[in-house]
CHARMM internal coordinates of N, CA and C (Angstrom, degrees):
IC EDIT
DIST 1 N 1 CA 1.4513
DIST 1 CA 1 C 1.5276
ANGL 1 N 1 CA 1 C 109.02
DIST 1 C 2 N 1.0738
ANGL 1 CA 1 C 2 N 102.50
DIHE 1 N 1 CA 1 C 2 N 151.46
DIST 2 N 2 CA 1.9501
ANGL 1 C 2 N 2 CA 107.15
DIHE 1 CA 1 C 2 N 2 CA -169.58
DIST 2 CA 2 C 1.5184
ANGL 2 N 2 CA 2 C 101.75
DIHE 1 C 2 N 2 CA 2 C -121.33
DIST 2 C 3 N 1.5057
ANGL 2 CA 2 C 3 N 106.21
DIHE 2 N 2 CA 2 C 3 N 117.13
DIST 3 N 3 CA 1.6674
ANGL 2 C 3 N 3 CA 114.74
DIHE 2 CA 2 C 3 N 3 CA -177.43
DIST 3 CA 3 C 1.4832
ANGL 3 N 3 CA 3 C 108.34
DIHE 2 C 3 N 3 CA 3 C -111.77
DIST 3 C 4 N 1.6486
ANGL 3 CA 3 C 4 N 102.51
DIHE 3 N 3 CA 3 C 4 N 86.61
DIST 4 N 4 CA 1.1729
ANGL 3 C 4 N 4 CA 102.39
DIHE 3 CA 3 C 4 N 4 CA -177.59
DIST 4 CA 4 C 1.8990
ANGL 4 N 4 CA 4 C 117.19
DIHE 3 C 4 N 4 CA 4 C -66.94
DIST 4 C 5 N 1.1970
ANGL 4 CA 4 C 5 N 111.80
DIHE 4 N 4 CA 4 C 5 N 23.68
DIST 5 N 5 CA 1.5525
ANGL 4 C 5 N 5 CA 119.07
DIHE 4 CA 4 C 5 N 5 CA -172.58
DIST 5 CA 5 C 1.4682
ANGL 5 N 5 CA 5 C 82.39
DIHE 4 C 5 N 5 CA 5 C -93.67
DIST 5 C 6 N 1.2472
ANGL 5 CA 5 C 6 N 129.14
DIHE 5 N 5 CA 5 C 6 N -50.23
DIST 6 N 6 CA 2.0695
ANGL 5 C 6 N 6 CA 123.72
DIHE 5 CA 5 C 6 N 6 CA -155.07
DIST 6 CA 6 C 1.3373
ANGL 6 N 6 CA 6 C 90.24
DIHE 5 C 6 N 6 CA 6 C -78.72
DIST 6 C 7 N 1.4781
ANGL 6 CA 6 C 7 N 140.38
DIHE 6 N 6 CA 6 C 7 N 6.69
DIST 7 N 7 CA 1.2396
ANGL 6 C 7 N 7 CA 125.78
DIHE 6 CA 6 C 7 N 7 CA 152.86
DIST 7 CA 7 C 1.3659
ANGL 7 N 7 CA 7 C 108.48
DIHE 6 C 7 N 7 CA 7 C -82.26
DIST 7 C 8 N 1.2804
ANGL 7 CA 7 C 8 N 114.82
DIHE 7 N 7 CA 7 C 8 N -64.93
DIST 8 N 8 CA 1.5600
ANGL 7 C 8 N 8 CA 128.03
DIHE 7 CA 7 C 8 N 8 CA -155.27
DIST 8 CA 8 C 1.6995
ANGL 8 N 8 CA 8 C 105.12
DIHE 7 C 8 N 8 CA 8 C -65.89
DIST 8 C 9 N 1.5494
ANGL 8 CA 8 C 9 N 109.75
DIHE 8 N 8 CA 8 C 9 N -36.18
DIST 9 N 9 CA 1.5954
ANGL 8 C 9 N 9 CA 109.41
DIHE 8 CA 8 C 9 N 9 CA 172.25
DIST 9 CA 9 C 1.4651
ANGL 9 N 9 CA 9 C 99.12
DIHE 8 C 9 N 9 CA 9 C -62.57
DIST 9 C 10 N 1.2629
ANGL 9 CA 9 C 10 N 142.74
DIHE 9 N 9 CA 9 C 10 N -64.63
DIST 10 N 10 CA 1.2488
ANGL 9 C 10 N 10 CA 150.35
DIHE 9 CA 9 C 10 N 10 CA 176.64
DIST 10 CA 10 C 1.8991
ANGL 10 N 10 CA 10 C 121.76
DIHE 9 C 10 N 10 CA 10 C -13.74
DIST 10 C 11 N 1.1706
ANGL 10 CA 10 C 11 N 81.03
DIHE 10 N 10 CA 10 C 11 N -53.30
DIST 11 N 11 CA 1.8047
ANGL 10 C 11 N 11 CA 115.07
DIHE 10 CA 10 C 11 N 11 CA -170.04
DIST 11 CA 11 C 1.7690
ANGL 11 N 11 CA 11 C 90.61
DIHE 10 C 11 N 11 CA 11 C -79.52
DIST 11 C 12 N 1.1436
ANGL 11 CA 11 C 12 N 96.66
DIHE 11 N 11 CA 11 C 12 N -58.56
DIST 12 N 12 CA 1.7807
ANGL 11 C 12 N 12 CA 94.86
DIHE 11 CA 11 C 12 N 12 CA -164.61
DIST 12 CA 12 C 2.0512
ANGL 12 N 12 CA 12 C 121.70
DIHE 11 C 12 N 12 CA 12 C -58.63
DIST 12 C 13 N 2.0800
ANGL 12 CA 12 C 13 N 83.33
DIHE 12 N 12 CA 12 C 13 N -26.23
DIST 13 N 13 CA 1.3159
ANGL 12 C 13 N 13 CA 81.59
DIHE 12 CA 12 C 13 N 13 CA 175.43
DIST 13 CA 13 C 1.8785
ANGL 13 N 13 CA 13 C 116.28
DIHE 12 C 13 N 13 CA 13 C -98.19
DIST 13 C 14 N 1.2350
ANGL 13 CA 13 C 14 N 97.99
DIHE 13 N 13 CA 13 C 14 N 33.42
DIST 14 N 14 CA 1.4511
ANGL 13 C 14 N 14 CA 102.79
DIHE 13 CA 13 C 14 N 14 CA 179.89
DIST 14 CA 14 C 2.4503
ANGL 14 N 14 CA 14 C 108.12
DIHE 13 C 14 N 14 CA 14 C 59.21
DIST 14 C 15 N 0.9508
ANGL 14 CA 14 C 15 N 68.92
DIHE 14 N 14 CA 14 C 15 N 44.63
DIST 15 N 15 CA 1.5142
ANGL 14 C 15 N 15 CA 78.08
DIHE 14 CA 14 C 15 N 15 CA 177.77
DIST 15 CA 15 C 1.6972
ANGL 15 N 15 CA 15 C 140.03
DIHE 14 C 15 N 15 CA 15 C -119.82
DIST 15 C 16 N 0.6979
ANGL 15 CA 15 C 16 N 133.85
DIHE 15 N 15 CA 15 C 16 N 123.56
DIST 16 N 16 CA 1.7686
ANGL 15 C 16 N 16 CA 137.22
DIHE 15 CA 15 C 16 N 16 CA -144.60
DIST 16 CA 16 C 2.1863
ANGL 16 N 16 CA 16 C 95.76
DIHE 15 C 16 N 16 CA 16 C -106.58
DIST 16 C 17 N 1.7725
ANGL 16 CA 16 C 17 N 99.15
DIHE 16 N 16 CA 16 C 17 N 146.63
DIST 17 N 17 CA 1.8192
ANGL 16 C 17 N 17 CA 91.68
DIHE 16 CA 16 C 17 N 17 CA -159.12
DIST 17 CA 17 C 1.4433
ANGL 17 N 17 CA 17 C 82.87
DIHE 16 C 17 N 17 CA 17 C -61.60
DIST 17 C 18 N 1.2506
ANGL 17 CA 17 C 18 N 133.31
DIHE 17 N 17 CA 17 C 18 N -27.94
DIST 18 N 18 CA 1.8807
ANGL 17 C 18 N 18 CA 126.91
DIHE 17 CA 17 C 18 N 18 CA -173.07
DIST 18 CA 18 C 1.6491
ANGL 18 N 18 CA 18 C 111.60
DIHE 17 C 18 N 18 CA 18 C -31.15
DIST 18 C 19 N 1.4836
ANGL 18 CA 18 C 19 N 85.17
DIHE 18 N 18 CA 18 C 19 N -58.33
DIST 19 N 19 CA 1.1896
ANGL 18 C 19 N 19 CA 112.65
DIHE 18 CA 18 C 19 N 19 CA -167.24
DIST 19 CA 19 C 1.5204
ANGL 19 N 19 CA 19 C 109.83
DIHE 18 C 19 N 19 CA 19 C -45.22
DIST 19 C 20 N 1.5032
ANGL 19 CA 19 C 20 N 112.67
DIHE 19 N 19 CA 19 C 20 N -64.28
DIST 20 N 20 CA 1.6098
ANGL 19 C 20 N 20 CA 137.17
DIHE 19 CA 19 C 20 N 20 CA 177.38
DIST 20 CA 20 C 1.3838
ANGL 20 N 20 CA 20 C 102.74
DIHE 19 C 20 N 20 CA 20 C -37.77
DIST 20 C 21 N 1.5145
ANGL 20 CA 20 C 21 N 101.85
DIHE 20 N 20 CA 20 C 21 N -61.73
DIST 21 N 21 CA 1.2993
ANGL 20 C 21 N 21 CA 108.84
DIHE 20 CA 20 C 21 N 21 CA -178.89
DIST 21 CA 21 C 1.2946
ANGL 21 N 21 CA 21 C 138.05
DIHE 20 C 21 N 21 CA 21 C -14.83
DIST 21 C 22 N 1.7222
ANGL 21 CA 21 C 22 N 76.83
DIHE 21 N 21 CA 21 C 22 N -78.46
DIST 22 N 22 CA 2.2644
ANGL 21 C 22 N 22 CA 106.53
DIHE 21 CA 21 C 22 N 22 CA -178.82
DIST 22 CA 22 C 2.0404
ANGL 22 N 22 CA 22 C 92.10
DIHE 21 C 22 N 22 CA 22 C -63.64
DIST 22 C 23 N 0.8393
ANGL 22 CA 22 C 23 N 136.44
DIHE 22 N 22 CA 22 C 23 N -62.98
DIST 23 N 23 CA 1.7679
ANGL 22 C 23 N 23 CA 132.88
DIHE 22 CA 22 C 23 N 23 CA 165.82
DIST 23 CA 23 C 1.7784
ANGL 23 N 23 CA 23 C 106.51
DIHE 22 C 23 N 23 CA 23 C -23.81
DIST 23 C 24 N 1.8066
ANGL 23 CA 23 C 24 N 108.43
DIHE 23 N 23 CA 23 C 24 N -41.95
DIST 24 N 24 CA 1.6694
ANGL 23 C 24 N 24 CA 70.53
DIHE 23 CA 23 C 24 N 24 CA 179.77
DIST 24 CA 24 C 1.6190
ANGL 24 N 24 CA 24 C 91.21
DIHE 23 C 24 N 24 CA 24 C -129.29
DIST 24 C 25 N 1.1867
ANGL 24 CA 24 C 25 N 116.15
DIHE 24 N 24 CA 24 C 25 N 41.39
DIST 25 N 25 CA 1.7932
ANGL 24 C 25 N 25 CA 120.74
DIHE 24 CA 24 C 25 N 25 CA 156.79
DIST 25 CA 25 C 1.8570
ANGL 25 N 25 CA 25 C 106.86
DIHE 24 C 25 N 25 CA 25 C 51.74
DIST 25 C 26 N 1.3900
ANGL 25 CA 25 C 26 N 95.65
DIHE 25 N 25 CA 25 C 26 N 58.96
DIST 26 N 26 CA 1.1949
ANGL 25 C 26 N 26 CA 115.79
DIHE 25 CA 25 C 26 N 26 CA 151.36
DIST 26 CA 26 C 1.7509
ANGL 26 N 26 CA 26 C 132.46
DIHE 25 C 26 N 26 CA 26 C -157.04
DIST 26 C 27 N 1.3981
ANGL 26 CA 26 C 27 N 117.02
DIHE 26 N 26 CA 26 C 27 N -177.88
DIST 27 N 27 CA 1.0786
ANGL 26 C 27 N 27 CA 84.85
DIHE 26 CA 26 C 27 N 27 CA 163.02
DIST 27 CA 27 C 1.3405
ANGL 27 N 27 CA 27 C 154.41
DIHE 26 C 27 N 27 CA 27 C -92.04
DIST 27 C 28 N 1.5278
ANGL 27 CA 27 C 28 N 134.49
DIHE 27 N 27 CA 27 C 28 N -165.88
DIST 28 N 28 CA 1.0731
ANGL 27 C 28 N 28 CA 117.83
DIHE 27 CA 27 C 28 N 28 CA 174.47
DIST 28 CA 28 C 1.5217
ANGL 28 N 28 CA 28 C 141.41
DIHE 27 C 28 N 28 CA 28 C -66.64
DIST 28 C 29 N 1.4165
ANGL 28 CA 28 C 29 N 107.68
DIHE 28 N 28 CA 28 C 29 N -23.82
DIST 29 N 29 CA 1.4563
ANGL 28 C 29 N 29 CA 118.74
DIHE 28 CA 28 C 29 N 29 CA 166.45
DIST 29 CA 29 C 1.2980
ANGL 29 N 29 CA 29 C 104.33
DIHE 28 C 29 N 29 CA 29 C -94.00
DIST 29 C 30 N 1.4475
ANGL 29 CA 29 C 30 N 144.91
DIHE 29 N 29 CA 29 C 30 N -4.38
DIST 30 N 30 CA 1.6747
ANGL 29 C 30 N 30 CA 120.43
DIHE 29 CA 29 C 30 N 30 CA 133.63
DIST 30 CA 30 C 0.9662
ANGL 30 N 30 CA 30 C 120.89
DIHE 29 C 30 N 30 CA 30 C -41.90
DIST 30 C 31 N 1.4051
ANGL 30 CA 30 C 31 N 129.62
DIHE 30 N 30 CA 30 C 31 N -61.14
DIST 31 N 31 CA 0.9263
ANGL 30 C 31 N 31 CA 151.83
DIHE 30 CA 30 C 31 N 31 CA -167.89
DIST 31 CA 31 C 1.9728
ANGL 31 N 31 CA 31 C 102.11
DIHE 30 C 31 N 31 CA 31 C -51.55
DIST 31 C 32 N 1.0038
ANGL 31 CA 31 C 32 N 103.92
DIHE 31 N 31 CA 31 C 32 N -69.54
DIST 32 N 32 CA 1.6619
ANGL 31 C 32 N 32 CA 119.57
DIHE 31 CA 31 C 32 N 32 CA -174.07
DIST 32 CA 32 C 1.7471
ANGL 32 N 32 CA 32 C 99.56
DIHE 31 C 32 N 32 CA 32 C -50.20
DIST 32 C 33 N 0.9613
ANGL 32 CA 32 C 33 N 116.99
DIHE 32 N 32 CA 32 C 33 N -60.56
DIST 33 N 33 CA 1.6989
ANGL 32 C 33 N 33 CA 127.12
DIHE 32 CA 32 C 33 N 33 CA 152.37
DIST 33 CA 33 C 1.2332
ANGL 33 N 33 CA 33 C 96.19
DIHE 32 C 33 N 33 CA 33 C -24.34
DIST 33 C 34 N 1.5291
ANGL 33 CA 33 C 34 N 131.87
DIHE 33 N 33 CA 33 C 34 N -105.76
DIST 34 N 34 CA 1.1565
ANGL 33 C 34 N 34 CA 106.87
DIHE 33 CA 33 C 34 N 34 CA -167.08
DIST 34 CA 34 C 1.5646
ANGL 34 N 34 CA 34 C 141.28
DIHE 33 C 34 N 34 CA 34 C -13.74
DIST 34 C 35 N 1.8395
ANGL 34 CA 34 C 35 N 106.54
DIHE 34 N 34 CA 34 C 35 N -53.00
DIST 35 N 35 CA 1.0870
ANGL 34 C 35 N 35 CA 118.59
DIHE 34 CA 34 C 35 N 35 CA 179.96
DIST 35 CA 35 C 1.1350
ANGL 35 N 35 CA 35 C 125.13
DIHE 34 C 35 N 35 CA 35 C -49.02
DIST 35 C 36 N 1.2899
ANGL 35 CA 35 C 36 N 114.49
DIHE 35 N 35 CA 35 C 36 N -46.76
DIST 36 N 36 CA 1.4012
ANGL 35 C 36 N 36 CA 135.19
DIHE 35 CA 35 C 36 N 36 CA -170.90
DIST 36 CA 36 C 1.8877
ANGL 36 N 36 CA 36 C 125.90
DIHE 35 C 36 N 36 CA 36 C -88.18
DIST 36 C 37 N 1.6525
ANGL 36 CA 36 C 37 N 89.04
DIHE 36 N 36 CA 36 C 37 N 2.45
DIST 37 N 37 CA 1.7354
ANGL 36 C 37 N 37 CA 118.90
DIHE 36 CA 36 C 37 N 37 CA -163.48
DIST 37 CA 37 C 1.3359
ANGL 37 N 37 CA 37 C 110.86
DIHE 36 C 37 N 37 CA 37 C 19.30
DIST 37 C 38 N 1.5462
ANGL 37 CA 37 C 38 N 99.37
DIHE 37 N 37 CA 37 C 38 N 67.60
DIST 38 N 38 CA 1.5771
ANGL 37 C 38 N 38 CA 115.59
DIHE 37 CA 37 C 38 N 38 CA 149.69
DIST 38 CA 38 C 1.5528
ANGL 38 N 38 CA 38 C 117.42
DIHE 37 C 38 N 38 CA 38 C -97.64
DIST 38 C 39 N 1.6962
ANGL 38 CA 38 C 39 N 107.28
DIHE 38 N 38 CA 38 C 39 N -5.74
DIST 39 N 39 CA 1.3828
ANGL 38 C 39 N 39 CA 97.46
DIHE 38 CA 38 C 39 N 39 CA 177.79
DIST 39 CA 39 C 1.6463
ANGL 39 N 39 CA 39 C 82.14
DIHE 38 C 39 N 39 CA 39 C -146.73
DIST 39 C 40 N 1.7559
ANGL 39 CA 39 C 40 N 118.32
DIHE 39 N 39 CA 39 C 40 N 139.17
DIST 40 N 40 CA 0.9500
ANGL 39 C 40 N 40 CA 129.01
DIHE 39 CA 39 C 40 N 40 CA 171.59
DIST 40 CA 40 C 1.7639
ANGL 40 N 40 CA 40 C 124.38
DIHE 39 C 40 N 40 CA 40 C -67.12
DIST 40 C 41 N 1.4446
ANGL 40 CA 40 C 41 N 101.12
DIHE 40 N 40 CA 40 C 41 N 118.37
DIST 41 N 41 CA 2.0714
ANGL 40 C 41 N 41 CA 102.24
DIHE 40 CA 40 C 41 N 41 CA -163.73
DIST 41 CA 41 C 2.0597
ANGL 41 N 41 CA 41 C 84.75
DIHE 40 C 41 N 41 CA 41 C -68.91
DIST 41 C 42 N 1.2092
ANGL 41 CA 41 C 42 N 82.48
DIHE 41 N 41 CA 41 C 42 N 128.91
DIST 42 N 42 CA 1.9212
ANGL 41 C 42 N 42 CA 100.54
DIHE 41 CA 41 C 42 N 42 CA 157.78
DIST 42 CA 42 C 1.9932
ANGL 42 N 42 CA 42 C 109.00
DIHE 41 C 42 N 42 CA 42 C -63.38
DIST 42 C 43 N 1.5669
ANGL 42 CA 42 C 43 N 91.63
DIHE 42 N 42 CA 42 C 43 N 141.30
DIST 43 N 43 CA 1.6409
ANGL 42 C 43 N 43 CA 102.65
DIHE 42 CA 42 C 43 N 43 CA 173.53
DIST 43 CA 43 C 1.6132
ANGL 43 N 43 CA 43 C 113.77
DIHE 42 C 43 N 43 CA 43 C -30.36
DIST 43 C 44 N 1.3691
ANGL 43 CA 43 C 44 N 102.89
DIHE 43 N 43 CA 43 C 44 N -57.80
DIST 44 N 44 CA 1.5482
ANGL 43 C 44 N 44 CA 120.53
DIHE 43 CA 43 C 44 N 44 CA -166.53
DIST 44 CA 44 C 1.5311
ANGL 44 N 44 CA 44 C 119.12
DIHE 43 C 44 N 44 CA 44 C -58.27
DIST 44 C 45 N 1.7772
ANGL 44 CA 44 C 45 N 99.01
DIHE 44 N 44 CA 44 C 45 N -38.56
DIST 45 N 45 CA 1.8509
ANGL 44 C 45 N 45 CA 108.56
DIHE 44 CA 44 C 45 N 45 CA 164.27
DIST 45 CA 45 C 1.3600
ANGL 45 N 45 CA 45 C 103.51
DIHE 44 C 45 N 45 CA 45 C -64.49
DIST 45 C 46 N 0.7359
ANGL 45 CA 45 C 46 N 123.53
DIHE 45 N 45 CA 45 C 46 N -13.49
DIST 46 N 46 CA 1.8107
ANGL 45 C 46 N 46 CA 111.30
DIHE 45 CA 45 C 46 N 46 CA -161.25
DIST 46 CA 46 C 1.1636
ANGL 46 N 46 CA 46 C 118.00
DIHE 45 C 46 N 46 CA 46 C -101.74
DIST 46 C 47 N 1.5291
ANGL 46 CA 46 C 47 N 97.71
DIHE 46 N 46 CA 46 C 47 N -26.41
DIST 47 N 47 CA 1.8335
ANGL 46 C 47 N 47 CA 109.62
DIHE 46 CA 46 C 47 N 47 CA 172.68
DIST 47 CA 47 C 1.5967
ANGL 47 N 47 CA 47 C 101.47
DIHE 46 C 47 N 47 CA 47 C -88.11
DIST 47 C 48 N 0.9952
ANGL 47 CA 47 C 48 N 112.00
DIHE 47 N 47 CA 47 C 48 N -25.75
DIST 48 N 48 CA 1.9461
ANGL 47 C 48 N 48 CA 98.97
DIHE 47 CA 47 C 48 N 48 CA -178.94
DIST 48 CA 48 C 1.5936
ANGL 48 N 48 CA 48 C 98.54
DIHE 47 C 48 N 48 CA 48 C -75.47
DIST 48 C 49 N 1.7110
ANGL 48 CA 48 C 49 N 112.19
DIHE 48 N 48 CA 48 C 49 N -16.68
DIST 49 N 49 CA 1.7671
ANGL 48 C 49 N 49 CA 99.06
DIHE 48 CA 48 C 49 N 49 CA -168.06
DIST 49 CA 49 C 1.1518
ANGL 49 N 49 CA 49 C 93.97
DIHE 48 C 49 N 49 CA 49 C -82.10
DIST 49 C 50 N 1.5433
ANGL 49 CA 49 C 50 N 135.06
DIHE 49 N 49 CA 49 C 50 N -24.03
DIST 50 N 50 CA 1.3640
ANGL 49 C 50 N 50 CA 127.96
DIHE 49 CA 49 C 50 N 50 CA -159.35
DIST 50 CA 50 C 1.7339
ANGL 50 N 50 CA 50 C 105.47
DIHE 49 C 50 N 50 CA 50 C -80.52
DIST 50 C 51 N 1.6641
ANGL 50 CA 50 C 51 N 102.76
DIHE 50 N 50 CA 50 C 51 N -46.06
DIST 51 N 51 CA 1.5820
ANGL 50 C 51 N 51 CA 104.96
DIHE 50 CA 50 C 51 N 51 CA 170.10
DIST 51 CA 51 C 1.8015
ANGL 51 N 51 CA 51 C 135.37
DIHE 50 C 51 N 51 CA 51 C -51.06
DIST 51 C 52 N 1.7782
ANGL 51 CA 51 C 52 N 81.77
DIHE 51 N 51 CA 51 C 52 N -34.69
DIST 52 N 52 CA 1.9507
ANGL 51 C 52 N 52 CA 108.48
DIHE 51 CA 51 C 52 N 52 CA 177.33
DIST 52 CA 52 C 1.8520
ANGL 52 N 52 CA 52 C 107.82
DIHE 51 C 52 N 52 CA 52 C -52.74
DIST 52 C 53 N 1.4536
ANGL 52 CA 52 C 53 N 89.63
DIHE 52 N 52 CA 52 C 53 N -58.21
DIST 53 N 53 CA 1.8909
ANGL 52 C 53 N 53 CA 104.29
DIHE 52 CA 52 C 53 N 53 CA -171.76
DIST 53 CA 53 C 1.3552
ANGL 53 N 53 CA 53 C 102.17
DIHE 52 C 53 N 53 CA 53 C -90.91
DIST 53 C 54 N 1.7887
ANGL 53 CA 53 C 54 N 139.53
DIHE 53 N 53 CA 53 C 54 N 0.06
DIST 54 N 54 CA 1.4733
ANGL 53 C 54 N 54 CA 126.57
DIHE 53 CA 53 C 54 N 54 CA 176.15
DIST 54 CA 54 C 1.4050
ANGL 54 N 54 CA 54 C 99.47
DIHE 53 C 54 N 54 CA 54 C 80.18
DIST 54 C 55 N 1.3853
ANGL 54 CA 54 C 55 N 132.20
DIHE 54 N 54 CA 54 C 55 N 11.37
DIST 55 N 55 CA 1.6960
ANGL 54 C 55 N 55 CA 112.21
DIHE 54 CA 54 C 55 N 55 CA 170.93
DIST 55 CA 55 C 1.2644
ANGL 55 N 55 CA 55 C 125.14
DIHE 54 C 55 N 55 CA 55 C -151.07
DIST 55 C 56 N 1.0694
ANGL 55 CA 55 C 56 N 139.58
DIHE 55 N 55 CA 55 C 56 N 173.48
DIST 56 N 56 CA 1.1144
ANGL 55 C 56 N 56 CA 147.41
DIHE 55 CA 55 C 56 N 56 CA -149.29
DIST 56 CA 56 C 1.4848
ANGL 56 N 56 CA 56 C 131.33
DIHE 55 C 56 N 56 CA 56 C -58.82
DIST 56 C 57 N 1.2226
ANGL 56 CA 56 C 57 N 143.22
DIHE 56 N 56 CA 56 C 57 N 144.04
DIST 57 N 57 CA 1.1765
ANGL 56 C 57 N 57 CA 149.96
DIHE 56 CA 56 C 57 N 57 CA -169.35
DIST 57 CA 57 C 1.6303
ANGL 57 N 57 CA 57 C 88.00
DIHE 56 C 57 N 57 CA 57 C -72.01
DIST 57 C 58 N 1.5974
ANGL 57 CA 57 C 58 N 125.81
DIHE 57 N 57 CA 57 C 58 N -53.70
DIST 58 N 58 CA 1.2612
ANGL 57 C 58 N 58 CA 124.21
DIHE 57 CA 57 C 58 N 58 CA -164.10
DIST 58 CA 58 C 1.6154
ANGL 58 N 58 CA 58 C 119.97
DIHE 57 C 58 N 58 CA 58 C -72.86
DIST 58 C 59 N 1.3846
ANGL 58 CA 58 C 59 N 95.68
DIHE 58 N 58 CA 58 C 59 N -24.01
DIST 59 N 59 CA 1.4367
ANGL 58 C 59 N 59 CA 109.96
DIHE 58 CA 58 C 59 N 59 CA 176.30
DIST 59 CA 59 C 1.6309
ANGL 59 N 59 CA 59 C 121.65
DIHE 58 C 59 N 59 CA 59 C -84.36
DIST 59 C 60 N 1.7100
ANGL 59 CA 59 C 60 N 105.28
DIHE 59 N 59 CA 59 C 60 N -9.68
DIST 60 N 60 CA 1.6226
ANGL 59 C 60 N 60 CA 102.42
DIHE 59 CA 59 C 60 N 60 CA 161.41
DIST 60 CA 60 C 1.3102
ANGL 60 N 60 CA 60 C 113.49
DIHE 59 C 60 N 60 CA 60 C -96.61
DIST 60 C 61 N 1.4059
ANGL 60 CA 60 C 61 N 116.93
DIHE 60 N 60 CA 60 C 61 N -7.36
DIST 61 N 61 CA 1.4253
ANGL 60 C 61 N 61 CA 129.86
DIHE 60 CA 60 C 61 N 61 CA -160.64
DIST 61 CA 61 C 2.0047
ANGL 61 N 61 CA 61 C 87.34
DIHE 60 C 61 N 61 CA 61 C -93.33
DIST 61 C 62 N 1.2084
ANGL 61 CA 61 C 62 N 102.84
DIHE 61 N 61 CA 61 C 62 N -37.71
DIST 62 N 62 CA 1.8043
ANGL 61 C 62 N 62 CA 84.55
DIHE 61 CA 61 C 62 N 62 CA 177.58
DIST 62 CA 62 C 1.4963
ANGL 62 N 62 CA 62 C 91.76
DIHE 61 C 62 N 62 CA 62 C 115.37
DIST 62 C 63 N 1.6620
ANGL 62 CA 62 C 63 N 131.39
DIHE 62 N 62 CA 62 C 63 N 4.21
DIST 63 N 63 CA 1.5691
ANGL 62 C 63 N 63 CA 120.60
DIHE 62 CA 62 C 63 N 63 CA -165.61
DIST 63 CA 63 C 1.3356
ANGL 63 N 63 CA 63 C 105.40
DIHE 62 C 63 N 63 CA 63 C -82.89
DIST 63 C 64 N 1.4864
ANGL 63 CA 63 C 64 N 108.82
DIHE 63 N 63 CA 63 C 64 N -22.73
DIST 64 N 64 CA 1.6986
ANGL 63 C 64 N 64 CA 105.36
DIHE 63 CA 63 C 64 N 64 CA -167.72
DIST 64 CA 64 C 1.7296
ANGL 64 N 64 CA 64 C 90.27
DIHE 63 C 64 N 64 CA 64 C -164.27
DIST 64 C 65 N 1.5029
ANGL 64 CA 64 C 65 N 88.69
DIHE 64 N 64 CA 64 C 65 N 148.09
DIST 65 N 65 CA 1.4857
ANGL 64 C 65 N 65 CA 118.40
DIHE 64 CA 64 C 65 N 65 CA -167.93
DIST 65 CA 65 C 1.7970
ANGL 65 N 65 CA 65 C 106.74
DIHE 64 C 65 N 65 CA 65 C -77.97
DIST 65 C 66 N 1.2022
ANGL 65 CA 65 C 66 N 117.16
DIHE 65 N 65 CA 65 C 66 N -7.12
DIST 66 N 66 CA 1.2128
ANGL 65 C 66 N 66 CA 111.62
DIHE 65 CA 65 C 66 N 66 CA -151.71
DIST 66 CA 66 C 1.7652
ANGL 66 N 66 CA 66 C 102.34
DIHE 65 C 66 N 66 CA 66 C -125.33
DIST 66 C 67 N 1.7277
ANGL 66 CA 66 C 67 N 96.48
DIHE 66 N 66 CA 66 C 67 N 96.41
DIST 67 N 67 CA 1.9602
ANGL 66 C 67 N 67 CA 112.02
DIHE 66 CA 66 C 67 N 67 CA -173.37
DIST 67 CA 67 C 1.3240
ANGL 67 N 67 CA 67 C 115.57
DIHE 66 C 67 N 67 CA 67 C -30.40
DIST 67 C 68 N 1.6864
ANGL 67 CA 67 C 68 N 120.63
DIHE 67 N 67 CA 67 C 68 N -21.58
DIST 68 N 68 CA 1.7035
ANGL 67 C 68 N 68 CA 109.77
DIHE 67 CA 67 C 68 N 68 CA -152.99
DIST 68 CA 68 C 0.8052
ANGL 68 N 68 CA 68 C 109.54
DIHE 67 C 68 N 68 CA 68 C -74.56
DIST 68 C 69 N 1.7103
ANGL 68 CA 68 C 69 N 142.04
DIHE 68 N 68 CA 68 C 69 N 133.86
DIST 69 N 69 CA 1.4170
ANGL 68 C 69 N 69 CA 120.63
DIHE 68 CA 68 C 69 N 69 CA 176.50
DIST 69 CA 69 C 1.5439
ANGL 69 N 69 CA 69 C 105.48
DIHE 68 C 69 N 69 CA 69 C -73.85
DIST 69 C 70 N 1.7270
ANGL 69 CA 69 C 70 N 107.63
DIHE 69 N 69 CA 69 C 70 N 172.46
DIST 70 N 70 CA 1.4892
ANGL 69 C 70 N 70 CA 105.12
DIHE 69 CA 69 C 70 N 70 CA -175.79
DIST 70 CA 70 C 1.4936
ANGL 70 N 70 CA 70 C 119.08
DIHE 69 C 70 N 70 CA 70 C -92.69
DIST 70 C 71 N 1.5422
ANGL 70 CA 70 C 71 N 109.02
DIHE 70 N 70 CA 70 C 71 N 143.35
DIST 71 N 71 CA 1.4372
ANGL 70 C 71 N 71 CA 124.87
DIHE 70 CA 70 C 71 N 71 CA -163.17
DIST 71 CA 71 C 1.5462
ANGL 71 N 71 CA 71 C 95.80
DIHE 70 C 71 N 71 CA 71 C -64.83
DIST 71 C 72 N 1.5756
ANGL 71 CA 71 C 72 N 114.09
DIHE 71 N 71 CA 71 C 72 N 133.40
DIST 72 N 72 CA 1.1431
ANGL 71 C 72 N 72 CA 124.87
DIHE 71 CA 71 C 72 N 72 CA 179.16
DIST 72 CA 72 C 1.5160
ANGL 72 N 72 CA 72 C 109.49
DIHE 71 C 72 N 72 CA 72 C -81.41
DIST 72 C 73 N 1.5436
ANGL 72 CA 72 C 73 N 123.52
DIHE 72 N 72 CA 72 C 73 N 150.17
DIST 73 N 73 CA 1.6553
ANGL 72 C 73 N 73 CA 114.15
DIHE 72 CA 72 C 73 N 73 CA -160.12
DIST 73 CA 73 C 1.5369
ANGL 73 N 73 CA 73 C 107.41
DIHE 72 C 73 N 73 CA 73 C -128.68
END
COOR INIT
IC SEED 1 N 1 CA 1 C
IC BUILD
């Protein structure tokens, strides 16, 4: 699956895939893979990307339009 959000969050936060990378301790063409969903991102990358940029697992996943992550209750 191709999440064109882990580009555009990427880009928006002034950030390079290097960068992403060393954050989730791999390399950079994993990483770029991901982007490009030639290689499927693991649960665990996806929740550190959501914590990294402040938003949602569902909102990189494409489920909902709306960045805020959800208020914990």
């Amino acid at each position: 699956m191709f999440f064109q959000r882990l580009e555009d969050l990427r880009i928006d936060n002034d950030k390079t895939q290097q960068e992403i990378a060393e954050l989730l301790h791999c390399k950079r063409e994993v990483y770029r893979r991901y982007e490009k969903g030639i290689r499927e991102i693991p649960v665990w990358a996806l929740i550190v990307l959501a914590e990294f940029y402040h938003t949602s697992t569902d909102y990189i996943l494409g489920r909902t339009d709306d960045p805020k992550p959800y208020r914990k209750k």
